[in-house]
MMTF fields as JSON, N, C-alpha, C and O atoms, coordinates in Angstrom:
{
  "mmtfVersion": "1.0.0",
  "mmtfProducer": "UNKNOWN",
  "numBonds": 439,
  "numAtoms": 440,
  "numGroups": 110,
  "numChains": 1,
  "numModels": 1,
  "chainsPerModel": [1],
  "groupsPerChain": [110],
  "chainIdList": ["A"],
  "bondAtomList": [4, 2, 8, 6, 12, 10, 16, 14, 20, 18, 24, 22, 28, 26, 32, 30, 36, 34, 40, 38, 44, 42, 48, 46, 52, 50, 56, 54, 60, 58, 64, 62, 68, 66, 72, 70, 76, 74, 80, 78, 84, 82, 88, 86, 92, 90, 96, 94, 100, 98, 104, 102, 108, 106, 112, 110, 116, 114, 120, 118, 124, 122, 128, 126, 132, 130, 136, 134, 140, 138, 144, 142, 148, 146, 152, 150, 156, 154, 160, 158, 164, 162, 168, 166, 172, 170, 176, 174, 180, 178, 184, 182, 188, 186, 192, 190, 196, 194, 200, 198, 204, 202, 208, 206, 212, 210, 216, 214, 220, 218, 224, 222, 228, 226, 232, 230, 236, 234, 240, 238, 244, 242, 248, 246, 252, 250, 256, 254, 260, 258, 264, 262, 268, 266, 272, 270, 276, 274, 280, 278, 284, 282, 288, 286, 292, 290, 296, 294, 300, 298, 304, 302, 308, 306, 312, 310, 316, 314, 320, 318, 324, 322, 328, 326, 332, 330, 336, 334, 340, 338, 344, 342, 348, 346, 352, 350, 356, 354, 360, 358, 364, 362, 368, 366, 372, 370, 376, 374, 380, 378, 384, 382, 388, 386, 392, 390, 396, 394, 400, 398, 404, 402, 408, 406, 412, 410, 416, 414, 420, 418, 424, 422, 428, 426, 432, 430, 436, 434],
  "bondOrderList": [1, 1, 1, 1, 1, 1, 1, 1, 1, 1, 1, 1, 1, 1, 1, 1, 1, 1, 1, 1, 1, 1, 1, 1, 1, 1, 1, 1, 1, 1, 1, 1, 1, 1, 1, 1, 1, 1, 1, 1, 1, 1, 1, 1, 1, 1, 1, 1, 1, 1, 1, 1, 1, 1, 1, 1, 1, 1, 1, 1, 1, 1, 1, 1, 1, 1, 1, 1, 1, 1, 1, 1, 1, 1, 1, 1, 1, 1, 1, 1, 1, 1, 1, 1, 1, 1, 1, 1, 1, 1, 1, 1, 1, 1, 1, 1, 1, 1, 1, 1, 1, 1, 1, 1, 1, 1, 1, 1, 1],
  "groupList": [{"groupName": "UNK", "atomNameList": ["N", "CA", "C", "O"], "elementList": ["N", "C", "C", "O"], "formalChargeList": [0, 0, 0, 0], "bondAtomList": [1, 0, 2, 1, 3, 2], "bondOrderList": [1, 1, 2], "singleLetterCode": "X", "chemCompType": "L-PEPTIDE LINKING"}],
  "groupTypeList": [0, 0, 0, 0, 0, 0, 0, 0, 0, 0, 0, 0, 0, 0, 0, 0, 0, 0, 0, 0, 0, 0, 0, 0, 0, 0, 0, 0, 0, 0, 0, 0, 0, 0, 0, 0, 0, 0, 0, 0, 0, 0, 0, 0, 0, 0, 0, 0, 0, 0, 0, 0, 0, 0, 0, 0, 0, 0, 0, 0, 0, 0, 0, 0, 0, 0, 0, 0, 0, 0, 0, 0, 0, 0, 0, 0, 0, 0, 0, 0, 0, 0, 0, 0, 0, 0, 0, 0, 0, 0, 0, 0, 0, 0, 0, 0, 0, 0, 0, 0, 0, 0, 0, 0, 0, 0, 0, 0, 0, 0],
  "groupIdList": [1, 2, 3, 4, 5, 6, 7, 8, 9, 10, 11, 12, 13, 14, 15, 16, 17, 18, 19, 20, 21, 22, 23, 24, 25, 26, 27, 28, 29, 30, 31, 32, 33, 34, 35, 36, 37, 38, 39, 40, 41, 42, 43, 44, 45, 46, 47, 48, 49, 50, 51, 52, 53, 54, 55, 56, 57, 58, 59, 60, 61, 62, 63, 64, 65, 66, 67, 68, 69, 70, 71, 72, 73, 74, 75, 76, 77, 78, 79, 80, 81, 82, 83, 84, 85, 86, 87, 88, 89, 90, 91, 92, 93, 94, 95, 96, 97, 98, 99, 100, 101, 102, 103, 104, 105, 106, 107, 108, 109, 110],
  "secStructList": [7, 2, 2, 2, 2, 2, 2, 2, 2, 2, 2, 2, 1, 1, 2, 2, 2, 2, 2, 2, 2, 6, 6, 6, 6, 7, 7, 1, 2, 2, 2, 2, 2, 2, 2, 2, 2, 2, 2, 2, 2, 2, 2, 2, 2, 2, 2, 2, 2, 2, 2, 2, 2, 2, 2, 2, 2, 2, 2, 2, 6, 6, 1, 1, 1, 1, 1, 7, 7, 7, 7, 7, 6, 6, 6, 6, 6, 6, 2, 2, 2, 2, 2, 2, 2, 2, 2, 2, 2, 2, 2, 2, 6, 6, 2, 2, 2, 2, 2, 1, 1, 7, 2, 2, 2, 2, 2, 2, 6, 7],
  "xCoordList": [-129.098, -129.158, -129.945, -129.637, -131.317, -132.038, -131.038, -130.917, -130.348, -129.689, -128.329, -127.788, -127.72, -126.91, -127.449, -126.95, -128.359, -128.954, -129.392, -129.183, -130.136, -130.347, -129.183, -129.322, -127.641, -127.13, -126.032, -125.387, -125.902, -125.751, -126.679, -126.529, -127.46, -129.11, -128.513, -128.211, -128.358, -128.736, -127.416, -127.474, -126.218, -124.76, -124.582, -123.64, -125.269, -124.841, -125.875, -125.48, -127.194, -128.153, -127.746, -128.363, -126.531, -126.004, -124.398, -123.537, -124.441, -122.633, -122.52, -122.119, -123.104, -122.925, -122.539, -121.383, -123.559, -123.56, -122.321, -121.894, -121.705, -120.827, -119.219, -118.305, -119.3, -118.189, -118.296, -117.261, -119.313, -119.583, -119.203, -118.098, -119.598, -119.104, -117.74, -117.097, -117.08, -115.581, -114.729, -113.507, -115.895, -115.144, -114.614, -113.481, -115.856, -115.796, -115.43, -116.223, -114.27, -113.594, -113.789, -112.947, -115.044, -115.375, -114.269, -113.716, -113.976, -113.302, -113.622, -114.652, -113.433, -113.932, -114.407, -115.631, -114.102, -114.428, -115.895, -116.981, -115.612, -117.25, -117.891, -119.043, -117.986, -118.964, -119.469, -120.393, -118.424, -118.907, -119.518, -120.629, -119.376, -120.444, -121.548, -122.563, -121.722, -123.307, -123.662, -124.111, -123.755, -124.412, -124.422, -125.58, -123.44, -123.739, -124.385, -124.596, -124.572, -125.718, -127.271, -128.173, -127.42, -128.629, -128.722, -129.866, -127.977, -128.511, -128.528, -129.448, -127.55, -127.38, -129.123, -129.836, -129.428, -131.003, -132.121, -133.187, -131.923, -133.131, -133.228, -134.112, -131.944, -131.583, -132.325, -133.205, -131.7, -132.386, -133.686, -134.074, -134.486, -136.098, -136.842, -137.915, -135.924, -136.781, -136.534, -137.217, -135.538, -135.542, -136.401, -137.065, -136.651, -137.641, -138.948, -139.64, -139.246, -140.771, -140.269, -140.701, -139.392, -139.704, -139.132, -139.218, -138.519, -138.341, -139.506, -139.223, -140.656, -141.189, -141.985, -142.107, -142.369, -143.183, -142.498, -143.293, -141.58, -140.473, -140.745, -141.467, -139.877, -140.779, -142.007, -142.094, -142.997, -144.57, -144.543, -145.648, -143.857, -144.015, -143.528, -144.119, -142.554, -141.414, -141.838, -141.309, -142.668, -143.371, -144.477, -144.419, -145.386, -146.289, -146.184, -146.773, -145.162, -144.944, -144.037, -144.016, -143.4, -142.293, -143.708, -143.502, -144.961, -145.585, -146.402, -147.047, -146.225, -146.948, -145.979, -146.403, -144.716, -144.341, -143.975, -143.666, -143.914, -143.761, -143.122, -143.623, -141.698, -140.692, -140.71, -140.998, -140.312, -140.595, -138.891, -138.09, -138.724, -137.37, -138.041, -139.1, -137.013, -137.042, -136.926, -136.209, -137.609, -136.483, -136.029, -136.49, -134.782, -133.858, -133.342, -133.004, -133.389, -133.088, -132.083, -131.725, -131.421, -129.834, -129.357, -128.434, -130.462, -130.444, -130.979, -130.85, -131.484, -132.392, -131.209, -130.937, -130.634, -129.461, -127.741, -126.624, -128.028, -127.133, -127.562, -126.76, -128.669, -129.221, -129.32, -128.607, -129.56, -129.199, -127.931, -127.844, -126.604, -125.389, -124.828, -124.39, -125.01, -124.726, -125.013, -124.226, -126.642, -127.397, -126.691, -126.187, -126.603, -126.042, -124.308, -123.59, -123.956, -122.313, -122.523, -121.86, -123.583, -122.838, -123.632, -123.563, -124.321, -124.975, -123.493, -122.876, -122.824, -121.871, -121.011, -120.981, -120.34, -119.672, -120.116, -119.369, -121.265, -121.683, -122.059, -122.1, -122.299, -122.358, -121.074, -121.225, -120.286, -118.906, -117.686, -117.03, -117.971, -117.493, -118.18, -117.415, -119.101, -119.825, -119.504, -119.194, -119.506, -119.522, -118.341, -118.142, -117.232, -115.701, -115.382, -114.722, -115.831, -115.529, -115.946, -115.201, -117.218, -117.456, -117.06, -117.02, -116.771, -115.815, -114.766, -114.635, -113.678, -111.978, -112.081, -111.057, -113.626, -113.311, -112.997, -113.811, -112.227, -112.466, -113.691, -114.538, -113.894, -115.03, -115.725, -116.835, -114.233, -114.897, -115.693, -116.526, -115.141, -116.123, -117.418, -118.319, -117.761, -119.168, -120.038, -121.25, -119.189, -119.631, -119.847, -120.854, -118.868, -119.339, -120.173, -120.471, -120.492, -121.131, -122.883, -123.394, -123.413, -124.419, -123.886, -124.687],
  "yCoordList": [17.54, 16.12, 15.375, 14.252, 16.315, 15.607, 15.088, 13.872, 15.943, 15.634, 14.609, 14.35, 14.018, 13.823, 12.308, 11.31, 12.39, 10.799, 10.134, 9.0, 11.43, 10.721, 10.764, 10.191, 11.508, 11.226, 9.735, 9.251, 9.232, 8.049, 7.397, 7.011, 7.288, 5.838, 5.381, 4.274, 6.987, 6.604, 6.069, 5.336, 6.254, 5.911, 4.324, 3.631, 3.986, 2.889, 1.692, 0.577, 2.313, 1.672, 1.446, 0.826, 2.047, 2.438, 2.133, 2.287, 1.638, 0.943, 0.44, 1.02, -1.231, -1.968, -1.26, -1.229, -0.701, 0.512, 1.357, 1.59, 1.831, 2.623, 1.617, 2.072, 0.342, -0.189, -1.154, -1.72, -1.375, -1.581, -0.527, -0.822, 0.539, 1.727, 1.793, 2.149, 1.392, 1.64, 0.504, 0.371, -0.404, -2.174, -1.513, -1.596, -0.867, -0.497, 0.63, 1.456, 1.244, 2.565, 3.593, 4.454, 3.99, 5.332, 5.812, 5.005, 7.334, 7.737, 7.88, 7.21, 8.467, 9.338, 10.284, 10.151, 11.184, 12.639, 12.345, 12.855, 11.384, 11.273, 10.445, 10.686, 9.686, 9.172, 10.002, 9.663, 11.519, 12.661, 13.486, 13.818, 13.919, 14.866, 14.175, 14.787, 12.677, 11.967, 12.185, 13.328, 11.883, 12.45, 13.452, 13.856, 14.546, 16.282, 16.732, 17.941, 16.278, 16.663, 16.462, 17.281, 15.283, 15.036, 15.454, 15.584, 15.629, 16.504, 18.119, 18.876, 18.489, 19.851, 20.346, 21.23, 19.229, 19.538, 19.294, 19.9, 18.495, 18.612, 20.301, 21.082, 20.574, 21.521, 22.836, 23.463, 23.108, 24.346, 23.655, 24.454, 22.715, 22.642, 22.963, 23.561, 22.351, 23.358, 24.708, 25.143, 25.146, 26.933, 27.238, 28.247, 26.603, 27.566, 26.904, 27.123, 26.346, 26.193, 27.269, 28.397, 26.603, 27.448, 29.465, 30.194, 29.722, 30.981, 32.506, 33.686, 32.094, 32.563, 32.487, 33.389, 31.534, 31.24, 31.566, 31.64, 31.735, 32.305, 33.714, 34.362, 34.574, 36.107, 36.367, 36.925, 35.793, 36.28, 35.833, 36.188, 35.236, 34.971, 36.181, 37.16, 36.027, 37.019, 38.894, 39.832, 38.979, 40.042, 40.476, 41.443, 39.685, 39.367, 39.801, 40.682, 38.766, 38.987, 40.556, 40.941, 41.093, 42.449, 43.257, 44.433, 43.104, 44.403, 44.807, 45.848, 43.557, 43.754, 45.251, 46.072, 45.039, 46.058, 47.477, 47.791, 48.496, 49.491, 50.215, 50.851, 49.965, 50.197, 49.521, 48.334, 50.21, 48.778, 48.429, 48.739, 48.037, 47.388, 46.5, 45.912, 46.721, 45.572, 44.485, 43.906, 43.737, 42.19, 42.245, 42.694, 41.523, 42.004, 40.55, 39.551, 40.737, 39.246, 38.708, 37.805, 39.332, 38.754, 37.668, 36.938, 38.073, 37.269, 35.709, 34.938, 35.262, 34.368, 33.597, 32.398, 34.524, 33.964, 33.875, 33.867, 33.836, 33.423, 32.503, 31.62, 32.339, 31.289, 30.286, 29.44, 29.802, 29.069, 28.582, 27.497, 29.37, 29.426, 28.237, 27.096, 28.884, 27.849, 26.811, 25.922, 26.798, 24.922, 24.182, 23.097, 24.586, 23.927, 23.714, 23.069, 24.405, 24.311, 23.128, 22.103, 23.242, 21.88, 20.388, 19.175, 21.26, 19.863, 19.465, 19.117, 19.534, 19.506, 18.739, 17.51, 19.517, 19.033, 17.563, 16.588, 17.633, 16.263, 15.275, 14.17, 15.302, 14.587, 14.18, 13.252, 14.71, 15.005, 13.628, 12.6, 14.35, 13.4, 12.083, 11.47, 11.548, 10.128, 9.468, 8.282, 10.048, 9.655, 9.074, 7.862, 10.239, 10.015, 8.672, 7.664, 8.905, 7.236, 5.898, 4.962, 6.169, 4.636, 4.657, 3.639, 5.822, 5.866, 5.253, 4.373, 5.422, 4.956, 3.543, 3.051, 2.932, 2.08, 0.605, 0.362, 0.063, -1.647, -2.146, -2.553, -2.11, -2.119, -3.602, -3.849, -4.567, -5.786, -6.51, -7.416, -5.804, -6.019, -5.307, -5.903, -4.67, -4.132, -4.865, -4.719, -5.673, -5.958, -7.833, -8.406, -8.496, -9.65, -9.96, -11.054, -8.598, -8.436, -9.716, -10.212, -9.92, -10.566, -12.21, -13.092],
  "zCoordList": [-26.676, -26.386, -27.463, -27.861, -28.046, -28.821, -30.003, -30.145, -30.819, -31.641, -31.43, -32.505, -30.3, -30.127, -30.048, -30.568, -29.422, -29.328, -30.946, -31.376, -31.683, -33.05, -33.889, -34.97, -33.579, -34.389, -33.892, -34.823, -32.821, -32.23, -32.943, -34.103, -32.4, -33.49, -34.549, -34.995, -35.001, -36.666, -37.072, -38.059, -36.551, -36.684, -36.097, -36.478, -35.438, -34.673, -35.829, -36.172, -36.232, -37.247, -38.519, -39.386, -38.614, -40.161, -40.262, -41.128, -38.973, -39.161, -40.458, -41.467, -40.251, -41.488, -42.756, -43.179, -43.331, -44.315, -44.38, -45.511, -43.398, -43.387, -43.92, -44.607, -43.398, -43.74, -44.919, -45.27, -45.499, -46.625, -47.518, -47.974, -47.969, -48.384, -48.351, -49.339, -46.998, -46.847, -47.325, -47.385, -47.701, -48.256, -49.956, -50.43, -50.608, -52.272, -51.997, -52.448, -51.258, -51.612, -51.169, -51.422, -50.268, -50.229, -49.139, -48.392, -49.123, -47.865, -47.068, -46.989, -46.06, -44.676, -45.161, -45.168, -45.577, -46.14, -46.991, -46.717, -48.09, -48.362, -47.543, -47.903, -46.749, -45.836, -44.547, -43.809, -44.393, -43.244, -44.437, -44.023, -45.541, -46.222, -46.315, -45.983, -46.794, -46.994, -45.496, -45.582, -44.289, -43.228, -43.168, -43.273, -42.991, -42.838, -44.323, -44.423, -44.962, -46.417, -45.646, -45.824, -44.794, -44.441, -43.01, -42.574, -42.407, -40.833, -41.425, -41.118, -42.191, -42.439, -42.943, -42.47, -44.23, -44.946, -43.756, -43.86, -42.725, -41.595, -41.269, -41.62, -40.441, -39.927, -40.416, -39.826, -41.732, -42.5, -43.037, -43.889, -43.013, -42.958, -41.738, -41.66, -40.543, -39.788, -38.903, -37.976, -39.387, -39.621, -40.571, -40.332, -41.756, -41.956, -42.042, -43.036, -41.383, -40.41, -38.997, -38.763, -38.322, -36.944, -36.651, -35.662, -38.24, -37.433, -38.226, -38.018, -39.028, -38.95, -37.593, -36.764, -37.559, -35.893, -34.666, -33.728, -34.422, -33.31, -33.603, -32.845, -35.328, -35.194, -34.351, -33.257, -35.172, -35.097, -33.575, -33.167, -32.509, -31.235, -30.859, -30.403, -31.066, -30.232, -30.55, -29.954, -31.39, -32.091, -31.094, -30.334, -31.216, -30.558, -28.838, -28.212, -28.396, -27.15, -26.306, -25.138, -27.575, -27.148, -27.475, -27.177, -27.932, -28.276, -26.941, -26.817, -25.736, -24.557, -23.561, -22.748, -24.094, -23.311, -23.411, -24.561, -22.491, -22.934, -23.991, -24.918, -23.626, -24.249, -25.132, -24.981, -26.755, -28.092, -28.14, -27.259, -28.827, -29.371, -30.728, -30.946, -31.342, -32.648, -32.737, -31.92, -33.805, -33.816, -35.225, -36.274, -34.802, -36.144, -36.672, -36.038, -37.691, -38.55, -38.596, -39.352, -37.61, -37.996, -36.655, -36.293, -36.319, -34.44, -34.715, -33.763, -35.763, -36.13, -37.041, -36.985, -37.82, -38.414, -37.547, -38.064, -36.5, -35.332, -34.866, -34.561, -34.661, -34.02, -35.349, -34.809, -36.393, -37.39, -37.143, -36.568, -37.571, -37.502, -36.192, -36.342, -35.154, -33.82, -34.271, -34.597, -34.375, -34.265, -35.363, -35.07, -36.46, -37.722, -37.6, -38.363, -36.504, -36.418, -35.359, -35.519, -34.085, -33.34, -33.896, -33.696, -34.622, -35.799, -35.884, -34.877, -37.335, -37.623, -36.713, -36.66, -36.027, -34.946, -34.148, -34.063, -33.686, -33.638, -34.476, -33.934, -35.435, -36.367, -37.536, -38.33, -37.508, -37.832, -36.55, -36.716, -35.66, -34.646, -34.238, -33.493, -34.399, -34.012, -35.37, -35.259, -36.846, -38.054, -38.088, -37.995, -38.27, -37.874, -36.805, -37.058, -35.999, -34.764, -36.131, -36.418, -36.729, -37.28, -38.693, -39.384, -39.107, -40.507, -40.425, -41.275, -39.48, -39.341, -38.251, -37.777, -37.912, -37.47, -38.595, -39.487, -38.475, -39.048, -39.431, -38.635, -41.525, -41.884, -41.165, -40.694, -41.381, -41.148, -39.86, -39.828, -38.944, -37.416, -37.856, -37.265, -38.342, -38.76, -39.921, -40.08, -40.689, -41.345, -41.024, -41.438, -40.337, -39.658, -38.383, -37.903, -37.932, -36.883, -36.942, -35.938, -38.478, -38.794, -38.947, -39.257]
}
């Protein structure tokens, strides 16, 4: 939800912009990579703030029990994978709605 609401905000804050862009030419295709360039770079900044700190948790917390088990790095890079795909996906789809809408209602809106 967190992400779904900021990628609404920031789409609805950035109309104008978007059909301006679409007044001097730009496509769809480059106006969905300039947003997924910048949700994608949040995304992998904070993977890597949060999955050393998730290890050293999750480390931490499996050493209370008897039985050990590992943690394995590839579980961390699944969990990347998902978040950055429905990134994508949501941000891809809200972008898309105000990309192919009519620059000029966005842009006489002032």
């Amino acid at each position: 939800m967190g992400v779904f609401g900021l990628v609404v905000f920031d789409t609805q804050y950035r109309r104008k912009e978007i059909g301006i862009r679409k007044v001097h030419g730009a496509t769809v295709g480059e106006i969905l990579a300039m947003f997924n360039k910048t949700y994608l770079r949040i995304v992998a900044i904070c993977f890597v703030v949060a999955a050393p700190i998730a290890w050293f948790g999750v480390k931490k917390w499996l050493e209370s029990f008897s039985y050990k088990t590992p943690v394995y790095w590839w579980v961390f890079l699944i969990a990347l994978l998902i978040v950055a795909g429905i990134t994508m996906l949501t941000v891809t789809f809200q972008n898309w709605k105000a990309a192919n809408a009519n620059p000029v209602n966005s842009i006489k809106s002032e």
